[in-house]
PDB file of N, CA, C and O in Angstrom:
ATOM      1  N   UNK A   1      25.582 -11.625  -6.798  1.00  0.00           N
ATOM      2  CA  UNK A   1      24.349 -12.337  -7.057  1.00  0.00           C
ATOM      3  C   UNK A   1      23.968 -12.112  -8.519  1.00  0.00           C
ATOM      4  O   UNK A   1      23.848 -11.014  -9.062  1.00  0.00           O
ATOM      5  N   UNK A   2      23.793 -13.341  -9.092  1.00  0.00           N
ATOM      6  CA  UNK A   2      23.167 -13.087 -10.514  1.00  0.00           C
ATOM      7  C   UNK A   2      22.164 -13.118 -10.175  1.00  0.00           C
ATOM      8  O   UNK A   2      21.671 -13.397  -9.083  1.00  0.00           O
ATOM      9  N   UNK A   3      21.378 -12.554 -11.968  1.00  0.00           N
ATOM     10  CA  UNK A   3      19.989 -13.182 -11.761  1.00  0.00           C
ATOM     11  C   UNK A   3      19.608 -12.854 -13.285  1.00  0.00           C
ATOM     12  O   UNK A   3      20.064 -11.880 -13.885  1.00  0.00           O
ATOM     13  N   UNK A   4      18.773 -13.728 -13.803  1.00  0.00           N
ATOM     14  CA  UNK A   4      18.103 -13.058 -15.667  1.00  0.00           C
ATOM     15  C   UNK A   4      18.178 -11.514 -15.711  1.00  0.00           C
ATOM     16  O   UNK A   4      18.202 -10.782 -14.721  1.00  0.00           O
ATOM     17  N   UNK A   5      18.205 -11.208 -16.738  1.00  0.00           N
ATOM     18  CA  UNK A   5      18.086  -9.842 -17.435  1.00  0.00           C
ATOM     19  C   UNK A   5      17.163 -10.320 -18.431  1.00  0.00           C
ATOM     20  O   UNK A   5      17.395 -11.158 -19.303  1.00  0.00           O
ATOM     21  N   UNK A   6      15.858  -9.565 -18.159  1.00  0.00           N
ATOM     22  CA  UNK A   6      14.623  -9.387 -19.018  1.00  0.00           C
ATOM     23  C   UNK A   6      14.194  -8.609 -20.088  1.00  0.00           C
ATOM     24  O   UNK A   6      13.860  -7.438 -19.908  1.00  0.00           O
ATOM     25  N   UNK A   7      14.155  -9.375 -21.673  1.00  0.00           N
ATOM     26  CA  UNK A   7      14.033  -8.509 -22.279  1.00  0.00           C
ATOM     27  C   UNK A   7      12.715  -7.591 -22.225  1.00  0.00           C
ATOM     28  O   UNK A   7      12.685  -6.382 -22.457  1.00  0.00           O
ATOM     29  N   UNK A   8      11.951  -8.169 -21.977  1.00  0.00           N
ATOM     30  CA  UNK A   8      10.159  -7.952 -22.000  1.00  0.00           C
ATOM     31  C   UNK A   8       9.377  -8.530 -20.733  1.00  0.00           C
ATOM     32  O   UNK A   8       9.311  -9.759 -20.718  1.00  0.00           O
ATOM     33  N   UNK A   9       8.837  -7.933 -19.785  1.00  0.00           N
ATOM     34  CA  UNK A   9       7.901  -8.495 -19.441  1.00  0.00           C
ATOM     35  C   UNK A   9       6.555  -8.552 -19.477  1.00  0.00           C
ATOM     36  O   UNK A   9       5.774  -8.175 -18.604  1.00  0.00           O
ATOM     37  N   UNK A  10       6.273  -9.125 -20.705  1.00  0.00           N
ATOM     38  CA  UNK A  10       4.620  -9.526 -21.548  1.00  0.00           C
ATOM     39  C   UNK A  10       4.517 -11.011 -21.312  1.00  0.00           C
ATOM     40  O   UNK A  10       3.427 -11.577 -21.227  1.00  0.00           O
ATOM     41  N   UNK A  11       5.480 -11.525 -21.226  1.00  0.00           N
ATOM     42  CA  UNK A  11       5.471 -13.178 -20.850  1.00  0.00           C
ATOM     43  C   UNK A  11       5.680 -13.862 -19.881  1.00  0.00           C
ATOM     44  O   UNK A  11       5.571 -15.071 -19.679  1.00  0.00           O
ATOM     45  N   UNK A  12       6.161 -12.563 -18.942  1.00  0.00           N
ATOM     46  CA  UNK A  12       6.356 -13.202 -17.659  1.00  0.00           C
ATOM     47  C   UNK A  12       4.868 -12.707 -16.344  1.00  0.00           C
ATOM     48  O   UNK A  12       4.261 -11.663 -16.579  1.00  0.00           O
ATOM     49  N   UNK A  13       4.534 -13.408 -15.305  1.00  0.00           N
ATOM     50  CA  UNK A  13       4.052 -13.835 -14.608  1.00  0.00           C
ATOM     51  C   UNK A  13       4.764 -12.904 -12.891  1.00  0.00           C
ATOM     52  O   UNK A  13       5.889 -13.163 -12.463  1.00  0.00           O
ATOM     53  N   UNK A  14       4.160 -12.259 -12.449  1.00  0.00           N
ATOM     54  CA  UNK A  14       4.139 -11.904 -10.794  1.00  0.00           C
ATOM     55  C   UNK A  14       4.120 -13.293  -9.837  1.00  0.00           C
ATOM     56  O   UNK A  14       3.124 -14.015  -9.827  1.00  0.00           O
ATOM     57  N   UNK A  15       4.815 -13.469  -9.371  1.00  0.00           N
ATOM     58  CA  UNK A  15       4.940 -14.661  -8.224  1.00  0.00           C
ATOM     59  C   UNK A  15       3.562 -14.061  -7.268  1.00  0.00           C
ATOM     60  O   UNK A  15       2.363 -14.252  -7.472  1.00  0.00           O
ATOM     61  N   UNK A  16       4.121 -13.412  -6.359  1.00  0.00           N
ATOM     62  CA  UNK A  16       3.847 -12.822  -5.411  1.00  0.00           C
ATOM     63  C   UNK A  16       5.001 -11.290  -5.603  1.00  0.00           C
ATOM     64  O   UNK A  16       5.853 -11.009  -6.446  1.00  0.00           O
ATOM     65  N   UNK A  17       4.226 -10.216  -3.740  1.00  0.00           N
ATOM     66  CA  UNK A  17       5.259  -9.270  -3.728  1.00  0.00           C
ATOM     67  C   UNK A  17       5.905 -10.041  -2.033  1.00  0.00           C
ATOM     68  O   UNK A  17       5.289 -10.614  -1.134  1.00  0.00           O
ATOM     69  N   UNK A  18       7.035  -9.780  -2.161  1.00  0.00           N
ATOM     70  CA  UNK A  18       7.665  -9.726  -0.976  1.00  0.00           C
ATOM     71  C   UNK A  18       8.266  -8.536  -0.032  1.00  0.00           C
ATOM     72  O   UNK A  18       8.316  -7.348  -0.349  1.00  0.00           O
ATOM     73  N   UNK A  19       8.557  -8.910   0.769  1.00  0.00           N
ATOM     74  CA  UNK A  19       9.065  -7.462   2.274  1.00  0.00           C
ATOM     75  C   UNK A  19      10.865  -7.963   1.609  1.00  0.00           C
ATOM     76  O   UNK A  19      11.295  -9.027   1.162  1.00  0.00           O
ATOM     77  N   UNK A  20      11.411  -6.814   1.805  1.00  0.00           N
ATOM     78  CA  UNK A  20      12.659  -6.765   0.863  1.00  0.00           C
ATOM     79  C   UNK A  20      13.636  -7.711   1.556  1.00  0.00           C
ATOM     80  O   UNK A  20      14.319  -8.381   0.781  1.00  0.00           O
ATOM     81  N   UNK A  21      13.856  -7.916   2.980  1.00  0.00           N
ATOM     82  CA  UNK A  21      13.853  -8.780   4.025  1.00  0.00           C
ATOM     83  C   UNK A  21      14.079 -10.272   3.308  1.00  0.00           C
ATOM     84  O   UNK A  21      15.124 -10.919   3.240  1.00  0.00           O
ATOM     85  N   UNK A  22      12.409 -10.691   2.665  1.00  0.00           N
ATOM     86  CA  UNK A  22      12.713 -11.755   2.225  1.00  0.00           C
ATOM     87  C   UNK A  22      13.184 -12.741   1.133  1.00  0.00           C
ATOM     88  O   UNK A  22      13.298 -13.961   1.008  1.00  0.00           O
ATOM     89  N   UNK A  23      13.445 -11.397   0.252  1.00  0.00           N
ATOM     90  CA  UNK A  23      13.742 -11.284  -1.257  1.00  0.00           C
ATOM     91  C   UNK A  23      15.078 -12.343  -1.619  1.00  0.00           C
ATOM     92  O   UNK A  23      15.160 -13.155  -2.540  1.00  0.00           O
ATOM     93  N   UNK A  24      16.058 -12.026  -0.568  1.00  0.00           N
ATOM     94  CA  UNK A  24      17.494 -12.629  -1.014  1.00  0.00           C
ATOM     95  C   UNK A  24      17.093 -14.479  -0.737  1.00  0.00           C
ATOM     96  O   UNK A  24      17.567 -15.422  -1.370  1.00  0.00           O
ATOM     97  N   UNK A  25      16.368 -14.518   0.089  1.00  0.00           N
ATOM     98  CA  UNK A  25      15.938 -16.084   0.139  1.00  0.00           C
ATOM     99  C   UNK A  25      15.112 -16.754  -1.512  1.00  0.00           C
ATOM    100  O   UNK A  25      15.434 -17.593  -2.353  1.00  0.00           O
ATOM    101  N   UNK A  26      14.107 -15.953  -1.340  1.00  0.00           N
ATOM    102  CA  UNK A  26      13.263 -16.299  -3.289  1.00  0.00           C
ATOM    103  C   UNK A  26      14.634 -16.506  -4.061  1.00  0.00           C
ATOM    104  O   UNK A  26      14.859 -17.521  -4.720  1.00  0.00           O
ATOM    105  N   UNK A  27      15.815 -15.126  -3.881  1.00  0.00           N
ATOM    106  CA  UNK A  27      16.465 -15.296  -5.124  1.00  0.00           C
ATOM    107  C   UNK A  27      17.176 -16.160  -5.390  1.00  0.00           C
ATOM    108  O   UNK A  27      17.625 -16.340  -6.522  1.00  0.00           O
ATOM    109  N   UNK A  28      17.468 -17.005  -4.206  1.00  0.00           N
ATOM    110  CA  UNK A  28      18.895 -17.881  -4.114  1.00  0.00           C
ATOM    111  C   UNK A  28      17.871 -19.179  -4.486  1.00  0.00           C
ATOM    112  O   UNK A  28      18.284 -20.102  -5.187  1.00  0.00           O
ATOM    113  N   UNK A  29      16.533 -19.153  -3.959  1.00  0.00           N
ATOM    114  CA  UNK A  29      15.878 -20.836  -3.922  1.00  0.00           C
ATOM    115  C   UNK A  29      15.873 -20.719  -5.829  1.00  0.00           C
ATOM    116  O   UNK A  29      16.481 -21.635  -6.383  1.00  0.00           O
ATOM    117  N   UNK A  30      15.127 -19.495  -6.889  1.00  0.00           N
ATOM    118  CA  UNK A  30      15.160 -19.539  -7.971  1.00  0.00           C
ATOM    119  C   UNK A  30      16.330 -19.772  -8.425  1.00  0.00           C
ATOM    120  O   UNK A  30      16.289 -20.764  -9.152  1.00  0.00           O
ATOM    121  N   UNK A  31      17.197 -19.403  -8.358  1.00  0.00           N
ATOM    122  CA  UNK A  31      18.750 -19.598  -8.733  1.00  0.00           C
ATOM    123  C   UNK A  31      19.446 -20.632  -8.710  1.00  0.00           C
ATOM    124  O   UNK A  31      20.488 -20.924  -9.297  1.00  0.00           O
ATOM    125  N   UNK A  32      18.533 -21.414  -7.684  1.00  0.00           N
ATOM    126  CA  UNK A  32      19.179 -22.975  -7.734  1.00  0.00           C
ATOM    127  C   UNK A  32      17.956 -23.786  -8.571  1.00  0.00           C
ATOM    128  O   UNK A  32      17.972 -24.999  -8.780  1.00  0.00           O
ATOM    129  N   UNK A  33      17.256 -23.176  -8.856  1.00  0.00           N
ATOM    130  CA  UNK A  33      16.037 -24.110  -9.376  1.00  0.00           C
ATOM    131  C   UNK A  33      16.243 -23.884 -10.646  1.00  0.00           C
ATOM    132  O   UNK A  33      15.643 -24.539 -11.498  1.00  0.00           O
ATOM    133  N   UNK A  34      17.410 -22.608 -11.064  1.00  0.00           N
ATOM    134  CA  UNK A  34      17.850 -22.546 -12.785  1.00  0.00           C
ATOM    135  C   UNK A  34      16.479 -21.660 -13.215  1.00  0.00           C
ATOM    136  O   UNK A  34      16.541 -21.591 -14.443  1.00  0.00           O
ATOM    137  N   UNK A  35      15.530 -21.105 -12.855  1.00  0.00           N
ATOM    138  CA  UNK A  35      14.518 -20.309 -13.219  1.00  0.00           C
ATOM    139  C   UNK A  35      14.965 -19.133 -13.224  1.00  0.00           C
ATOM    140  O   UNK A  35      15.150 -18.604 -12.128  1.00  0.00           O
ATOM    141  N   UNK A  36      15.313 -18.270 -14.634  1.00  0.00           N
ATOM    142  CA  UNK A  36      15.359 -16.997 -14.867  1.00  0.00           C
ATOM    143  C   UNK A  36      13.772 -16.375 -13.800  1.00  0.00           C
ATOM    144  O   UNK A  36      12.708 -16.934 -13.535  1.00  0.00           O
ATOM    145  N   UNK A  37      14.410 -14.823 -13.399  1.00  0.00           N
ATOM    146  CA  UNK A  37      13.829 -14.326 -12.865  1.00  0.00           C
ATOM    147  C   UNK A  37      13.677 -12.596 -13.118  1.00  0.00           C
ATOM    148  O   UNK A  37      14.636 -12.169 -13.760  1.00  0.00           O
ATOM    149  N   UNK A  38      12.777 -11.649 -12.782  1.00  0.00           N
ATOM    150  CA  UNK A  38      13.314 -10.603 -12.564  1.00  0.00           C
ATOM    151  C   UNK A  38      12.467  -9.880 -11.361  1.00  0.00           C
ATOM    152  O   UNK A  38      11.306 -10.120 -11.032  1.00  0.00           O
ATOM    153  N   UNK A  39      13.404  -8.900 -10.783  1.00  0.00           N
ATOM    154  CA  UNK A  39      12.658  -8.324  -9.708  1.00  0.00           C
ATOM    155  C   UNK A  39      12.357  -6.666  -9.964  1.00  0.00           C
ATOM    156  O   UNK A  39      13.198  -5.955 -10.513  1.00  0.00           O
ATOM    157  N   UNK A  40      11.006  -6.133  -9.478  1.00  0.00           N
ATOM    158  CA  UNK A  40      11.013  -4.894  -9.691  1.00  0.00           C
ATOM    159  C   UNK A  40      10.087  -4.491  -8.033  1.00  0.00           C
ATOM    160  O   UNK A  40       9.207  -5.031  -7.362  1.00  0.00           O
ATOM    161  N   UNK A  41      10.833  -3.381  -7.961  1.00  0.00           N
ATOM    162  CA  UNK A  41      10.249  -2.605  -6.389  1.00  0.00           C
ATOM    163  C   UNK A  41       8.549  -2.077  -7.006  1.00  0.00           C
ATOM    164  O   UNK A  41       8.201  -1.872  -8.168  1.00  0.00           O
ATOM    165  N   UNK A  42       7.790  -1.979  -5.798  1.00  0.00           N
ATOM    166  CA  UNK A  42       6.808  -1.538  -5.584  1.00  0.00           C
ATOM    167  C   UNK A  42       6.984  -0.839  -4.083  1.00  0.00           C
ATOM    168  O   UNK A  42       7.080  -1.456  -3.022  1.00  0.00           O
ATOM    169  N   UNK A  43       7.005   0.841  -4.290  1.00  0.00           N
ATOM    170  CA  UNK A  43       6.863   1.226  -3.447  1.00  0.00           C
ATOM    171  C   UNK A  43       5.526   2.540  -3.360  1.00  0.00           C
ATOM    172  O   UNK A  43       5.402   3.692  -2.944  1.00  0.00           O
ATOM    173  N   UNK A  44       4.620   1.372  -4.117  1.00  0.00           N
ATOM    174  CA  UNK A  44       3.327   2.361  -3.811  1.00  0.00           C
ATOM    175  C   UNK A  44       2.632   2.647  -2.220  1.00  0.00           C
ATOM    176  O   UNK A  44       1.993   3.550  -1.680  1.00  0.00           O
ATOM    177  N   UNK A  45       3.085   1.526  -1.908  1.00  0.00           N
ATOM    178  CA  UNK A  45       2.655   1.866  -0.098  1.00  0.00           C
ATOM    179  C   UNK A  45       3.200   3.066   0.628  1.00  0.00           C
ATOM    180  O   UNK A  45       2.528   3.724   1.422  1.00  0.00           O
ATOM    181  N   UNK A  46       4.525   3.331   0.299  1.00  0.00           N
ATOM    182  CA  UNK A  46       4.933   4.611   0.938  1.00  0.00           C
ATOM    183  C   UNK A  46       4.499   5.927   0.619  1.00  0.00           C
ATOM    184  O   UNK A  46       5.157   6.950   0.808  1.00  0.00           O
ATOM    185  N   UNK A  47       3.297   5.849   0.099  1.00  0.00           N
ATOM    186  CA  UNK A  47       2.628   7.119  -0.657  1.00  0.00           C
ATOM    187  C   UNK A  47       1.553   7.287   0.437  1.00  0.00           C
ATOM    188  O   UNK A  47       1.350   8.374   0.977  1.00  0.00           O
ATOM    189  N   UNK A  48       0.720   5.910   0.807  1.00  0.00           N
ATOM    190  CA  UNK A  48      -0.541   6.418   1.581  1.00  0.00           C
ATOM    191  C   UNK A  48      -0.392   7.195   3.058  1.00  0.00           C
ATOM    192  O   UNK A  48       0.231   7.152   4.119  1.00  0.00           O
ATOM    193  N   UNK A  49      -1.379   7.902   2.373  1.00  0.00           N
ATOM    194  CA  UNK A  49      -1.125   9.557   3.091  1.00  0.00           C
ATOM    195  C   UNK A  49      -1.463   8.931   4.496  1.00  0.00           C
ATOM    196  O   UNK A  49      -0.560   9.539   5.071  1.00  0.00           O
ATOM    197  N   UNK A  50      -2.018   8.234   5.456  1.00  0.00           N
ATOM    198  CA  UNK A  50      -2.109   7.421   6.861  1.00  0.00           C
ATOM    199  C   UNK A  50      -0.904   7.415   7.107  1.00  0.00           C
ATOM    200  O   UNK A  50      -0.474   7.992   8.105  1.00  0.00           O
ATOM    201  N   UNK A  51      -0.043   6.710   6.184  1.00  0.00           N
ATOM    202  CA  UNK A  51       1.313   6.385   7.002  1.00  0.00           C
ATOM    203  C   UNK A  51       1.959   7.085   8.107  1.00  0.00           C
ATOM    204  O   UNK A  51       2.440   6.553   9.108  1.00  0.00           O
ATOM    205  N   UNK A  52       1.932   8.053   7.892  1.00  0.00           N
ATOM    206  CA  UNK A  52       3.091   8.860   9.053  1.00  0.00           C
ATOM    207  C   UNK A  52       2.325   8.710  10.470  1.00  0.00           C
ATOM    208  O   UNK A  52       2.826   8.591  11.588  1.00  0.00           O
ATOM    209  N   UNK A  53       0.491   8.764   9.964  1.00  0.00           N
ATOM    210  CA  UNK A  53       0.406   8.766  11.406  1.00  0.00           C
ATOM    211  C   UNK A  53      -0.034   7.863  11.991  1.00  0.00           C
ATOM    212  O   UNK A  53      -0.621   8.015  13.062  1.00  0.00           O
ATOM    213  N   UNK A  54       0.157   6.637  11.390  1.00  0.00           N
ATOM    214  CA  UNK A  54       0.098   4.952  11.820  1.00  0.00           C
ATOM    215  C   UNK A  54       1.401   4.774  12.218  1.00  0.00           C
ATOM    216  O   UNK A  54       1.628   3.881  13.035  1.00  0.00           O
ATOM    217  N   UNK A  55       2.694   5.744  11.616  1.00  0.00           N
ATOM    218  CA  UNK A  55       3.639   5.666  12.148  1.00  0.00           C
ATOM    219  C   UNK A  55       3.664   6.109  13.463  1.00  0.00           C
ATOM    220  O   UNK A  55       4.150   5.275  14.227  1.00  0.00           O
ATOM    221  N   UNK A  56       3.200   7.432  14.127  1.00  0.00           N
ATOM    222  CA  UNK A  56       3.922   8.207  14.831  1.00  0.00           C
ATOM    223  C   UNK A  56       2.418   7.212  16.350  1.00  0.00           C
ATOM    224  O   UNK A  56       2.425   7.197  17.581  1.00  0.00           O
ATOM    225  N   UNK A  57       1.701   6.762  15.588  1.00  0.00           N
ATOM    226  CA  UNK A  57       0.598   5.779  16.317  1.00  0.00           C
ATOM    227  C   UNK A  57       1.333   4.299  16.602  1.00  0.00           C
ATOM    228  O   UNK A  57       0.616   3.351  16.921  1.00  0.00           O
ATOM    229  N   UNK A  58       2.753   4.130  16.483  1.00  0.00           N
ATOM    230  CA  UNK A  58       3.287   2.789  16.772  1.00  0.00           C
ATOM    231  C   UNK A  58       3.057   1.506  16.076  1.00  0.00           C
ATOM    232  O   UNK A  58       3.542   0.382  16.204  1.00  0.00           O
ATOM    233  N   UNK A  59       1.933   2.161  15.096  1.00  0.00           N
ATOM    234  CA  UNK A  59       1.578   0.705  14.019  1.00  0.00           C
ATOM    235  C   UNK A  59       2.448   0.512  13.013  1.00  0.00           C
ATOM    236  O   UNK A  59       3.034   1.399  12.392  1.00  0.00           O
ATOM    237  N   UNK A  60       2.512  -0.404  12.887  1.00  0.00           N
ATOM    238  CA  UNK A  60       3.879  -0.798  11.844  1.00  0.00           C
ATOM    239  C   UNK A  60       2.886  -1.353   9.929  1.00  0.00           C
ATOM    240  O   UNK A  60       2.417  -2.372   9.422  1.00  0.00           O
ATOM    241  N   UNK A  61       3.102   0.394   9.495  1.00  0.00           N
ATOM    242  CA  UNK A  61       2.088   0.511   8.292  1.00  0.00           C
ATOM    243  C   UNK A  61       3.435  -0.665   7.288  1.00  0.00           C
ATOM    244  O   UNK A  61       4.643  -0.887   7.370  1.00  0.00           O
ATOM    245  N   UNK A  62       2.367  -1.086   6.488  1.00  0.00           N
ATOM    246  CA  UNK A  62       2.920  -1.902   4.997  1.00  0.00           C
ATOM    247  C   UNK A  62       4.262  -0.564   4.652  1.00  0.00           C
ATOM    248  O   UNK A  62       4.179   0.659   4.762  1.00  0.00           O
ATOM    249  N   UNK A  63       5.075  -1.178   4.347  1.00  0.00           N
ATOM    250  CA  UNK A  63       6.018  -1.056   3.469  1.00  0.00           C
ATOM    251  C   UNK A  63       6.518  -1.128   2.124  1.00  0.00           C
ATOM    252  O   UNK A  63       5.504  -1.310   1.450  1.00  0.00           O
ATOM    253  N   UNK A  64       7.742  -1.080   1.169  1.00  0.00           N
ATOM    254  CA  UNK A  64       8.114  -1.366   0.285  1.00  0.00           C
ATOM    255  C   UNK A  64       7.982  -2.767  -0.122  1.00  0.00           C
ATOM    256  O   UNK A  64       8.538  -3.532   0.666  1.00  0.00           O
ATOM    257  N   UNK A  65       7.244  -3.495  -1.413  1.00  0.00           N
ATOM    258  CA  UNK A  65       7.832  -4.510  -1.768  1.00  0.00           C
ATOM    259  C   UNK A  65       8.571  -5.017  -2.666  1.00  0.00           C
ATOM    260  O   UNK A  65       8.480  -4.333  -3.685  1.00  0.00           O
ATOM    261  N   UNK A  66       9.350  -5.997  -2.809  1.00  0.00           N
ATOM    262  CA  UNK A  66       9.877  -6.529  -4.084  1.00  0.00           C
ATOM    263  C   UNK A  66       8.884  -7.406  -5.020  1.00  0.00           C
ATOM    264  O   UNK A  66       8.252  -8.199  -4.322  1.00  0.00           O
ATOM    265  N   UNK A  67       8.599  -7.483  -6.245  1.00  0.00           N
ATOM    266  CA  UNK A  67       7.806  -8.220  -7.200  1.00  0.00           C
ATOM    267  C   UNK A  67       8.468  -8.918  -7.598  1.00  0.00           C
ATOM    268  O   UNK A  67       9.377  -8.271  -8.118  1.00  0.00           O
ATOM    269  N   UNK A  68       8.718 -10.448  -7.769  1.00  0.00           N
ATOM    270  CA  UNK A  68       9.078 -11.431  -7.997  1.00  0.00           C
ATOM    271  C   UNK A  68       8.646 -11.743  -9.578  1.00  0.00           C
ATOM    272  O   UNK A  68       7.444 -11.975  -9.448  1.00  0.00           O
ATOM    273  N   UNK A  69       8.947 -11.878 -10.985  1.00  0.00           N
ATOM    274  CA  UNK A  69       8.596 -12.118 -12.373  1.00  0.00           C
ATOM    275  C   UNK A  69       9.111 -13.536 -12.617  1.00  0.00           C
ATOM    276  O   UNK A  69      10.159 -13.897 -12.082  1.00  0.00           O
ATOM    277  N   UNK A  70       8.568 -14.167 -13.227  1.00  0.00           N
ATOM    278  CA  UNK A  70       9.240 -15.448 -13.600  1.00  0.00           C
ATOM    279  C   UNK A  70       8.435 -15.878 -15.056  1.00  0.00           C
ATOM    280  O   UNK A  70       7.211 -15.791 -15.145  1.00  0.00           O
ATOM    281  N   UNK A  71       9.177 -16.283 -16.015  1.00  0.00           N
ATOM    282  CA  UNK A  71       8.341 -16.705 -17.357  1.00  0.00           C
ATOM    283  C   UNK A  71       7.170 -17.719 -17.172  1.00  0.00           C
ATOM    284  O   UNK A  71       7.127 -18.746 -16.496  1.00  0.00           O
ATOM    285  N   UNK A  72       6.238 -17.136 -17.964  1.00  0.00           N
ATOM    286  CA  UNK A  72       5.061 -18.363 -17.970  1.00  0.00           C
ATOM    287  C   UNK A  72       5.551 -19.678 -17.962  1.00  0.00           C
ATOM    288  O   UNK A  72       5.319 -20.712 -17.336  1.00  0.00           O
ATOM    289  N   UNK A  73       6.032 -19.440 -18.535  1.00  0.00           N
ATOM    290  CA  UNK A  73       6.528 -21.794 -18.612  1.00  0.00           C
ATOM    291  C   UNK A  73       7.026 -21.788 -17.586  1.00  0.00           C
ATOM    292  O   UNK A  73       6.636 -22.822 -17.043  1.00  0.00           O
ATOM    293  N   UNK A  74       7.657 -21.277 -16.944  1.00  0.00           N
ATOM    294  CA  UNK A  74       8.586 -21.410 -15.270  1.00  0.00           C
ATOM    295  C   UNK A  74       7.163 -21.089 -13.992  1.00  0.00           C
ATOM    296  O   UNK A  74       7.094 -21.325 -12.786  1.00  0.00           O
ATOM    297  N   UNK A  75       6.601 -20.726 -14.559  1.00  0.00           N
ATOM    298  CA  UNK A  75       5.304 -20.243 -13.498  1.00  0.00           C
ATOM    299  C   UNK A  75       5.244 -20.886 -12.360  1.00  0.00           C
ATOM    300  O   UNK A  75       5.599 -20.430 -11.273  1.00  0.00           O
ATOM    301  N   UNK A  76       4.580 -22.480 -12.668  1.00  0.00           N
ATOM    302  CA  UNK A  76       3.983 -23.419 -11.972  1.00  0.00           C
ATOM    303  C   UNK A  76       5.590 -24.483 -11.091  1.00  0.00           C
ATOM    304  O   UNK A  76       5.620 -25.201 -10.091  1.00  0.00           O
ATOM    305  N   UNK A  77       6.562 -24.113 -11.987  1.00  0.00           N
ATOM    306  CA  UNK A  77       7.507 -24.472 -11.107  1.00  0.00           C
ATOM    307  C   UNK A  77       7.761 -23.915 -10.045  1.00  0.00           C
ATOM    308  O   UNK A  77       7.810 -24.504  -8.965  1.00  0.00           O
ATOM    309  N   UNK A  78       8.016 -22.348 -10.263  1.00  0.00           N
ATOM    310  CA  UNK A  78       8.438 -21.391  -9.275  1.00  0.00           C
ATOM    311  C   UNK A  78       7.623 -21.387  -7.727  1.00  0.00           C
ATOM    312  O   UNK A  78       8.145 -21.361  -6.613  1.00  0.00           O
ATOM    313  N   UNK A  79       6.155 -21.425  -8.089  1.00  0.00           N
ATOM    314  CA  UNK A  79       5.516 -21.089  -7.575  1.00  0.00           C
ATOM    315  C   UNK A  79       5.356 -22.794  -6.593  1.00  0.00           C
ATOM    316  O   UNK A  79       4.878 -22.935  -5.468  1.00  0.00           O
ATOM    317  N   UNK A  80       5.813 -23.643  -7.311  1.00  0.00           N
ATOM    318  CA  UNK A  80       6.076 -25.451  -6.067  1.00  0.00           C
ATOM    319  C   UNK A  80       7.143 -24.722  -4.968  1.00  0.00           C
ATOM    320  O   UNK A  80       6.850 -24.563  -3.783  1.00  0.00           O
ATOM    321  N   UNK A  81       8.536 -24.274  -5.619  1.00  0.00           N
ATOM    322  CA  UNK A  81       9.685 -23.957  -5.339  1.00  0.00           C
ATOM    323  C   UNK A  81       9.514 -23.219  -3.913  1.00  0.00           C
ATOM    324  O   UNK A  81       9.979 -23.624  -2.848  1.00  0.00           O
ATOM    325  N   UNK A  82       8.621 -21.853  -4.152  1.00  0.00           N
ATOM    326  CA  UNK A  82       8.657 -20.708  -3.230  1.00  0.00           C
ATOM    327  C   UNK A  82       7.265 -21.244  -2.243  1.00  0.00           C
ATOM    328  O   UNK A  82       7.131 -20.736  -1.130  1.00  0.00           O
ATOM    329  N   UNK A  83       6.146 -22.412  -2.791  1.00  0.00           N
ATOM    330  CA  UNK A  83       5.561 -22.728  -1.424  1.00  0.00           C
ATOM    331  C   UNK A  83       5.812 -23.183  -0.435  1.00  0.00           C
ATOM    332  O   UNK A  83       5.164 -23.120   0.609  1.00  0.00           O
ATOM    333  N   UNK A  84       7.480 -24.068  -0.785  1.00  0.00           N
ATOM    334  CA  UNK A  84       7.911 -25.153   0.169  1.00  0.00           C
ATOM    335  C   UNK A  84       8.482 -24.078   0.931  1.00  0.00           C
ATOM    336  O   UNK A  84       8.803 -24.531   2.029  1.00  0.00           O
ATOM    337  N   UNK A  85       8.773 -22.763   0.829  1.00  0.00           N
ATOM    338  CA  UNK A  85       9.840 -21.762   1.705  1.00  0.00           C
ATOM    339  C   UNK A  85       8.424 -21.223   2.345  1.00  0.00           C
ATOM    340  O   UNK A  85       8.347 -21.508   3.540  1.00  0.00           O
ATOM    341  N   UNK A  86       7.273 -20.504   1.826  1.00  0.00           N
ATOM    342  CA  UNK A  86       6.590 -19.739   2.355  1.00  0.00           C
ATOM    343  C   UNK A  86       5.000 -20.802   2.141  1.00  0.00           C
ATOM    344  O   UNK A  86       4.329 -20.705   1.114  1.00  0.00           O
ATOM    345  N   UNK A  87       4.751 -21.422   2.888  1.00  0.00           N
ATOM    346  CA  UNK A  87       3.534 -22.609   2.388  1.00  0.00           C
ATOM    347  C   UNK A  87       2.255 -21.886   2.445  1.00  0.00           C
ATOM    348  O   UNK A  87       1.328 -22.223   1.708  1.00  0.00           O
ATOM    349  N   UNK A  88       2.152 -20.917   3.270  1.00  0.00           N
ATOM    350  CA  UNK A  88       0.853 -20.360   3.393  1.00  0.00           C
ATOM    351  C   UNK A  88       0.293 -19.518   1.854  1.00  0.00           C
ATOM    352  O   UNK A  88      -0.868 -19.122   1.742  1.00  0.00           O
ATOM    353  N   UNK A  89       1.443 -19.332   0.648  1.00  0.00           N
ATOM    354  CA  UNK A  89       0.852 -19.095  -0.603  1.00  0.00           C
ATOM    355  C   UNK A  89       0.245 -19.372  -1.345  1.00  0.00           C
ATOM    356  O   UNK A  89       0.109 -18.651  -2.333  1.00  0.00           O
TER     357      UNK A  89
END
């Protein structure tokens, strides 16, 4: 899987975050749409101190996400691209 290599991100734009699950779908729809991209993890959720015992309570606490980057000028494309996959954005 390719994908852009970013020199800077000061110009680029957060899509959304995604569940890592749904990441390989964003990357392939950007990839055909020719929109450089870059992705970076957010795994600040696995810090909150609840978790273990929302875990061991059967609730299924937030997880890791992936952050989706795309250049300002690609913004408003990306973001047509990834509503037609996920519309409720």
């Amino acid at each position: 899987m390719e994908r852009a290599r970013l020199q800077s991100v000061e110009n680029f734009e957060a899509i959304v975050a995604f569940e890592p699950r749904e990441v390989r779908r964003v990357v392939a729809l950007l990839e055909a749409q020719e929109i450089p991209f870059d992705l970076q993890a957010d795994n600040s959720a696995l810090s909150n101190p609840v978790r273990a015992v929302q875990l061991s309570m059967g609730i299924y606490p937030e997880g890791p996400k992936i952050v989706v980057f795309v250049p300002e000028a690609d913004y408003a494309a990306a973001l047509e691209a990834i509503s037609v996959m996920f519309p409720v954005l």
